[in-house]
C-alpha positions in Angstrom: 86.0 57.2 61.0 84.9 60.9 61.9 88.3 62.1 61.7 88.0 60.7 58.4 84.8 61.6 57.2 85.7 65.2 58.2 89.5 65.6 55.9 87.1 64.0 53.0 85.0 67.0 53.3 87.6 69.9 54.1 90.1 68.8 51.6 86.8 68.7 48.8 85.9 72.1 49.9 89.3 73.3 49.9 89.8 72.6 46.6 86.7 74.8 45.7 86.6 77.4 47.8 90.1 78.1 48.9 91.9 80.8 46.8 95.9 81.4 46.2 95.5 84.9 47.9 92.7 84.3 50.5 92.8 82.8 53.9 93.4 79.1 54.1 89.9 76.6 55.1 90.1 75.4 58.4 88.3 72.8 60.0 86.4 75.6 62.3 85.9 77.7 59.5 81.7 78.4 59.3 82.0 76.8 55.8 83.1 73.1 57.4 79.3 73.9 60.2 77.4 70.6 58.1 80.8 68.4 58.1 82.8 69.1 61.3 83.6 66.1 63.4 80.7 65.9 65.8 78.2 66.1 63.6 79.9 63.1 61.7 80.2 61.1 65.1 76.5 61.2 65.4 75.6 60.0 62.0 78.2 57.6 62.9 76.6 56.8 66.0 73.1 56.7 64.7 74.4 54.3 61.9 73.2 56.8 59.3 75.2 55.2 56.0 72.7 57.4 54.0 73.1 60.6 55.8 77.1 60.1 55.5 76.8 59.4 52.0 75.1 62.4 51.1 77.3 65.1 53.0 80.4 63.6 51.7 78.6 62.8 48.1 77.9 66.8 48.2 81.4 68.4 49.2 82.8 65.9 46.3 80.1 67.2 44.0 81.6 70.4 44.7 85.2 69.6 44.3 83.9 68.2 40.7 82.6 71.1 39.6 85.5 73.2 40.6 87.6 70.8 38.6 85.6 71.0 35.6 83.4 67.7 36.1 84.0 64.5 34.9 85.0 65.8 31.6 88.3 66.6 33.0 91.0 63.7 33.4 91.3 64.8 37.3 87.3 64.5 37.3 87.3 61.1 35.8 89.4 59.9 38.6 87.5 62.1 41.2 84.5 60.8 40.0 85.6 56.8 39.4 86.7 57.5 43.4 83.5 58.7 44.7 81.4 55.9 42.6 83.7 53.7 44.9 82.5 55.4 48.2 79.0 55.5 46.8 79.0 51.6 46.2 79.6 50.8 50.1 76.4 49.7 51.8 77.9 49.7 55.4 80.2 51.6 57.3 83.1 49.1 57.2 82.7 49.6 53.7 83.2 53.1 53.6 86.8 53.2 55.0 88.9 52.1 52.0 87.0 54.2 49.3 86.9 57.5 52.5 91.1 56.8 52.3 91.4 56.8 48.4 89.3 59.8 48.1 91.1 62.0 51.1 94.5 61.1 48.9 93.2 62.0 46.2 91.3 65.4 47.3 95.0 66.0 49.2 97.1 65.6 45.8 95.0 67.4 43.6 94.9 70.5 45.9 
């Protein structure tokens, strides 16, 4: 699940930070400090469903607006995608919605 958690949030901050003619994001980059692995492991661990919501709801925020929002047809989807994550009330829940969106984030890159 952390392993998870964390592609969600790189590939979302790819897509908004990453230029054509800069260096690529890495998972160790300072960028990825609030969404490595370990840090999603504890929220994990602690059972924090809200906590995880909220850092991945925030890197998909700013894939949106680097898309152009929900106004664009890639934001619709983005968007209809994160509603999904949102919607899950346990952790279990989270791990068909965390798939669709990590597709998705990887695709559109």
């Amino acid at each position: 699940m952390e392993l998870l958690l964390e592609t969600v949030a790189l590939f979302a901050l790819k897509l908004a930070y990453e230029t054509e003619d800069g260096s690529p994001i890495l998972r160790d980059d300072p960028i990825m400090s609030d969404y490595e692995r370990e840090v999603f492991g504890l929220l994990v661990r602690r059972g924090d469903v809200e906590g995880i919501r909220g850092r991945v709801m925030h890197c998909v925020g700013v894939a949106l607006e680097a898309i152009g929002g929900v106004d664009t047809p890639l934001g619709r989807e983005l968007d209809r995608l994160a509603a999904g994550f949102s919607d899950a009330r346990t952790m279990v829940e989270f791990e068909a919605p965390l798939v669709a969106l990590k597709d998705y984030l990887k695709d559109i890159q």
